[in-house]
N, C-alpha and C positions, 0 to 999 in steps of 0.2 A: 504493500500500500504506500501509496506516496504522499513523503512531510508534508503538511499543511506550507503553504505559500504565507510570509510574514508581510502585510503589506509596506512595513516600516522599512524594509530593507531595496524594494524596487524603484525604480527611478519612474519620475512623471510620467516619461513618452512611453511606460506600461499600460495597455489598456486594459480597466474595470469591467471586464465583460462577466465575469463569476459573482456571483448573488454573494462567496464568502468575502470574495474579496471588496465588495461595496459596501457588506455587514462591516467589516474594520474601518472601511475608511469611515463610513458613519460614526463609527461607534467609539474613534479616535480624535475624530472633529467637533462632533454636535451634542455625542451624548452627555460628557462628562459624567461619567458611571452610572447613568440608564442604562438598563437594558433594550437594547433595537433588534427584535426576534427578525430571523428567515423569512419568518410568514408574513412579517408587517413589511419588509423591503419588497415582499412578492407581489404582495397584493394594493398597495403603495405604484398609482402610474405605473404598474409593467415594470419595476425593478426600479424607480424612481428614473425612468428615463428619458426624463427630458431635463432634471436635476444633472444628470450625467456627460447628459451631450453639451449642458450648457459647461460645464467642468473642460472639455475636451475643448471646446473653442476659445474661452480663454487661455488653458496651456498653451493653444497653437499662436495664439496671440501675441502671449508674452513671449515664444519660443521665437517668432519671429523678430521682435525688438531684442534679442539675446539668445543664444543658442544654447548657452549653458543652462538654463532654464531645464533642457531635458533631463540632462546630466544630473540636477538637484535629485533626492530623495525623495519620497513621503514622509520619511523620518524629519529631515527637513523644510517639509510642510509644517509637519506636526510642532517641531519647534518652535516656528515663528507666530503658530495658532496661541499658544503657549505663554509664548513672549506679549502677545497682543494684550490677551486677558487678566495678565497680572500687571504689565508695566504700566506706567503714567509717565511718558516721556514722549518728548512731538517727534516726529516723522524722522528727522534728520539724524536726532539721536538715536533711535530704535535700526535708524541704517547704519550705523558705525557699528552696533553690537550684532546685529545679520552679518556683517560684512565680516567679522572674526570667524563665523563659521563657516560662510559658504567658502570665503579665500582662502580656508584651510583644509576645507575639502575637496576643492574645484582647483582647476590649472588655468581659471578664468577669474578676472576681477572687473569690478564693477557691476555686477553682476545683481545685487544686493537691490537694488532703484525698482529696479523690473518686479525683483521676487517679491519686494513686499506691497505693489500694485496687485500682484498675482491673488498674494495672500486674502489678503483685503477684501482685493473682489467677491473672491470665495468666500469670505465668511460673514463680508457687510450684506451680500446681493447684489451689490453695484457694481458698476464696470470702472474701476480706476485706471487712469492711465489709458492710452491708444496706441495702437501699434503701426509703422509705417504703412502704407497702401490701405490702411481700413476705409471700408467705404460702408460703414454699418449704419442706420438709419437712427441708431441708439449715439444717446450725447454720453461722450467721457466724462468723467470726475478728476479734479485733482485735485490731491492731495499738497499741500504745501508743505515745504522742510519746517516749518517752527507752529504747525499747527497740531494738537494731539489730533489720536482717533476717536478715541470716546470723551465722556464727560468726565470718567473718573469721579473722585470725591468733591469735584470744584466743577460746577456744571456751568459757573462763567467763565472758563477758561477756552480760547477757541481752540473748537475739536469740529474734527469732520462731520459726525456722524447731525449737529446740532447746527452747523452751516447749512447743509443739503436739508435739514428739514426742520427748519426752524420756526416756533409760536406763532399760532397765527393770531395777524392784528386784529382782528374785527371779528365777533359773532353778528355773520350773515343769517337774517331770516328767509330763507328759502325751503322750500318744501320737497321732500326728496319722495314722490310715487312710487307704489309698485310698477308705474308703468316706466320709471325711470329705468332702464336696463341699456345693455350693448348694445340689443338687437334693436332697439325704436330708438336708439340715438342712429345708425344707419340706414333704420326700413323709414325712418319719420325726419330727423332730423337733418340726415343725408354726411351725418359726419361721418367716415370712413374710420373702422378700427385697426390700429395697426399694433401688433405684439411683439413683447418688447422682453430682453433677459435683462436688461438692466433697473433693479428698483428704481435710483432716482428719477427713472421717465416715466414712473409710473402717475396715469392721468394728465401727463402734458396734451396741451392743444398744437397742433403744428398748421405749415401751410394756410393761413390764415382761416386757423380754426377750423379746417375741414377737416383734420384728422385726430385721433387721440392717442393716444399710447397705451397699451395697457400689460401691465408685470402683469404673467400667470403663473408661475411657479409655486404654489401653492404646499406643494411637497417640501418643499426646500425653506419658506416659511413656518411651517408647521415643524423645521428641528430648530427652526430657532426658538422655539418654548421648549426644547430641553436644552436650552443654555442657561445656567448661573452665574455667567460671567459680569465683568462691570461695563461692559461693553454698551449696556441701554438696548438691546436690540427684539427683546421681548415683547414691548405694549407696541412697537411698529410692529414686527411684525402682525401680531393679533390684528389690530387697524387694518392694516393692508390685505388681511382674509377678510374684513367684514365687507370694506370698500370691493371688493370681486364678489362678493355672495349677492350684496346690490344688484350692481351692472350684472352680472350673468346666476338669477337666480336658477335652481333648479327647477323642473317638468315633474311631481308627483314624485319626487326622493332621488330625480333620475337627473342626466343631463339632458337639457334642454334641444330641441334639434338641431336651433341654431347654434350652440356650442359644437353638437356632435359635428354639425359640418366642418366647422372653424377648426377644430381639433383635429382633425384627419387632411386637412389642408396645409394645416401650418406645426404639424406634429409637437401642439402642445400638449401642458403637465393636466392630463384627465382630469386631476383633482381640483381645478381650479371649477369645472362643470359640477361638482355634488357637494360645494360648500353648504351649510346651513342656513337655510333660507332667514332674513332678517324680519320680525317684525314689526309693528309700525313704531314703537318705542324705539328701537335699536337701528329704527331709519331715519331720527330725528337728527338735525344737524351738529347739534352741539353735542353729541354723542362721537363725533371725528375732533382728532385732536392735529395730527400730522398734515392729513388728506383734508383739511375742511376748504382751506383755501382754493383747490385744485378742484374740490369737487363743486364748490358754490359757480367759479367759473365755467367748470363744464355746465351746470343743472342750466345757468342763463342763456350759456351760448344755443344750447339744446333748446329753450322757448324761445328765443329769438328768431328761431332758422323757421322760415317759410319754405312750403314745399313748393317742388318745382318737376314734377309726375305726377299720373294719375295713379300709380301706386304708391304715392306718399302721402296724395288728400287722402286713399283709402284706407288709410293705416293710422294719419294723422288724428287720433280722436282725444286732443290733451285738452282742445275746448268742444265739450260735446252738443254742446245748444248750436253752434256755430255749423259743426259738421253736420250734424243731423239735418240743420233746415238745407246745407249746402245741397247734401243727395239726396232730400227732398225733391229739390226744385230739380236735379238733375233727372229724377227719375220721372217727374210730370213732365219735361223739356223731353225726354226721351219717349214716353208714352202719347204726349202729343203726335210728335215725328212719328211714328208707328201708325197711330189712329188714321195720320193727314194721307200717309203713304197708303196704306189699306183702305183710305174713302177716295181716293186718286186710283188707283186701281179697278175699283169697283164701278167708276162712273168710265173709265175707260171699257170695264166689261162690257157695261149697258148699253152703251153707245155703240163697241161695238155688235152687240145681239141686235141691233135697233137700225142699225143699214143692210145685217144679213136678212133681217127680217123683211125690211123691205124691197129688198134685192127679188126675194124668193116669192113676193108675192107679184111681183112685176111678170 
């Protein structure tokens, strides 16, 4: 029988294709001494696989701004995961103490900038850093050399995580419907959804507001609740599964069709389609702490937009006094036109019976 494989010992450009060997990296990353069963990684998106692929494009990413990147460890992931959770030191400092390790184990320097954009990405959500030729639709973040990552014990101290998502100024009264979802921001609204691995994009408007952004990772959110780290990354992420249960609620416990579409198109995280449906308490605005600003923007832009098809009045019913009398009147304008054409018809019949008749008597 053959040794179990240690994932601390192989290098990044290994691929996680083995359920054990996703159970460690899970369970070395996210858990901190949770247990993450086989069954829950199996039944978890397909092996958490779109968690995985989003993993694989960022290594290829940072592989490409630095090559040694591959060469790095998991063991030396896991360090600098490590490093992140217990240190209180900004960016530039936490790169001089990476830089002892990697430049001591690597035949390559400089190498340290890349890895802990790498890191980062992986464990904040976001995409820190960019790599030459990227042409990805998602905005980078950066990190500054004298900025921390977290808040630590001093939460006025600038830190990343409190930059990218910082208090919002104003409780906005606006009103957030069930009818508010993905699919009537597109079938009604005409704002186009675009999916996004990078949390910071999550809910941006682009393209002058025609389009939105929206993080599904859903799987990869949900190990951030088995983090105890000081990191902050807990109540976001919880926020950020309510704000998707919203916009893409479930069909009866199931996902929705128009998810099932959007998923199989865009081979996203399944679980972002069977979050728990919000109700109307936990749809209320000042119940968003992160998202409230990004969502009040979208809920406006989404009543401001006038439709421009006749599948978007048919769909559009956000004002229903309005719509009803609209196809109203379109169905009496149509039942006229019928009635006009079928009594046009009919006096054409007659008339013509009315010269064969008198043809025949001639």
């Amino acid at each position: 029988m053959d040794a179990p494989v240690n994932l601390l010992e192989l290098t990044l450009s290994h691929p996680l294709t083995s359920i054990f060997l996703k159970q460690q990296f899970l369970q070395e990353f996210f858990a901190n001494g949770n247990e993450i069963s086989v069954d829950e990684i199996a039944n978890t998106d397909n092996g958490f696989q779109a968690f995985f692929a989003r993993f694989d494009i960022l290594r290829r990413a940072a592989a490409n701004r630095h090559k040694a990147v591959n060469y790095c460890t998991f063991a030396d992931l896991y360090w600098v995961v490590k490093l992140f959770n217990k240190s209180e030191a900004p960016r530039q400092e936490l790169e001089k103490v990476i830089a002892t390790r990697l430049d001591r184990n690597l035949d390559y320097t400089s190498v340290e900038s890349v890895f802990i954009d790498f890191t980062a990405s992986i464990r904040t959500l976001m995409i820190i850093g960019r790599s030459a030729g990227d042409v990805s639709y998602d905005d980078f973040v950066v990190w500054e050399p004298s900025m921390f990552l977290h808040p630590g014990r001093n939460e006025w101290q600038p830190n990343l995580i409190n930059t990218v998502f910082p208090s919002p100024s104003v409780l906005d009264a606006v009103k957030l419907p069930q009818s508010f979802t993905a699919a009537n921001l597109e079938k009604v609204g005409g704002i186009r959804v675009l999916w996004t691995n990078n949390l910071a994009d999550h809910l941006l408007l682009r393209d002058d507001d025609t389009k939105v952004m929206l993080f599904h990772h859903v799987s990869a959110l949900h190990l951030l609740s088995y983090s105890s780290s000081r990191m902050h990354l807990q109540d976001l992420a919880d926020e950020t599964v309510r704000t998707i249960a919203l916009l893409i609620p479930p069909s009866l416990g199931a996902a929705s069709p128009w998810f099932k579409q959007q998923q199989q198109k865009h081979s996203l995280d399944s679980e972002a389609g069977i979050c728990d449906r919000l109700n109307s308490s936990e749809r209320q605005i000042d119940k968003f702490h992160y998202w409230r600003e990004r969502l009040v923007l979208l809920k406006r832009t989404y009543d401001d937009a006038e439709p421009k098809s006749l599948s978007q009045l048919w769909w559009d019913d956000r004002k229903k006094t309005q719509w009803f009398t609209f196809w109203v009147a379109v169905l009496v304008f149509v039942m006229t036109v019928f009635f006009g054409v079928i009594q046009s018809v009919a006096s054409i019949v007659q008339a013509w019976a009315s010269v064969k008749s008198l043809r025949a008597s001639d």
